[in-house]
C-alpha positions as CSV (number, residue, x, y, z in Angstrom):
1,X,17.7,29.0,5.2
2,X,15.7,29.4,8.4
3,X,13.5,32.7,8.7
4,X,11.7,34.4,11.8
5,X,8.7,33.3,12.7
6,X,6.9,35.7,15.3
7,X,3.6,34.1,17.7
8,X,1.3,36.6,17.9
9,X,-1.5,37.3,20.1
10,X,-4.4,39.9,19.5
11,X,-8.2,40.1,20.3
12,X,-10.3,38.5,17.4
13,X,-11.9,41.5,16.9
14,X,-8.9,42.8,15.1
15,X,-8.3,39.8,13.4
16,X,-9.6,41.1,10.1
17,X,-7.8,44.4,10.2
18,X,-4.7,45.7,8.5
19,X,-1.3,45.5,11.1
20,X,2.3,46.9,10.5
21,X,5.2,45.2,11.4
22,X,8.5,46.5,11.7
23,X,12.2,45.1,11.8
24,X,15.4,47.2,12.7
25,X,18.6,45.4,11.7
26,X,21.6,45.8,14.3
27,X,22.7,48.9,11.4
28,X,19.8,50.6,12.3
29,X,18.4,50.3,8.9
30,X,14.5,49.6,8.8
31,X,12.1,47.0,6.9
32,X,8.0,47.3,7.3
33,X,5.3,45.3,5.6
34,X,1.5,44.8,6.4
35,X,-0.5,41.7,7.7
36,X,-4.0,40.4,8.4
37,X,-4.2,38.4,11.5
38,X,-6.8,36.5,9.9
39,X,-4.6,35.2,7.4
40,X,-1.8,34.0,9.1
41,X,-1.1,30.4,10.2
42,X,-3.2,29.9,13.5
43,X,-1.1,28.5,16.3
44,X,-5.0,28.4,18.4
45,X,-7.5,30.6,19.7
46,X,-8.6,31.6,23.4
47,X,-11.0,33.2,25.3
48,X,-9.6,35.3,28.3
49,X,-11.8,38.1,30.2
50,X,-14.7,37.5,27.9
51,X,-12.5,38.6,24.9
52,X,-12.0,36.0,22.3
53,X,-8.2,35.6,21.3
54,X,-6.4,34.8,17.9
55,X,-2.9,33.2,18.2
56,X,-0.8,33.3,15.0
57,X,2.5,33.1,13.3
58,X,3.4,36.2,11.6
59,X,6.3,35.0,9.1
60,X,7.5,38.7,7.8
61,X,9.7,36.6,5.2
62,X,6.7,35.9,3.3
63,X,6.1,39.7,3.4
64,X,9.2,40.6,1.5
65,X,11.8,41.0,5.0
66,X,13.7,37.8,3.7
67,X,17.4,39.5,3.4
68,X,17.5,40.6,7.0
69,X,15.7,37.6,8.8
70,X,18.6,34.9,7.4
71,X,21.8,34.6,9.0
């Protein structure tokens, strides 16, 4: 079965700190979980403005939200 898989984009400096993500199901009903940036899959890494970027996949399957990300 296929799964979400969510590019994400923040500073490096967060990289190492905790992050919530959040999915609300057409019902209205709710599923959370926790990440670190730093160890997702990196899709590459950037430096805009002076501020060095982390791009990565968050995959909120692997974090439990499997029964609402499958068709």
């Amino acid at each position: 079965m296929p799964c979400l898989r969510v590019p994400t984009s923040l500073p490096m400096v967060l990289a190492g700190r905790s992050h919530r993500w959040l999915l609300t199901a057409e019902d209205g009903a709710t599923t959370t979980g926790e990440f670190l940036p730093i160890e997702l899959p990196w899709l590459g890494q950037q430096r805009l403005g002076g501020v060095d970027f982390l791009r990565a996949e968050l995959v909120p399957a692997a974090a439990g939200g499997d029964r609402l990300l499958s068709p």
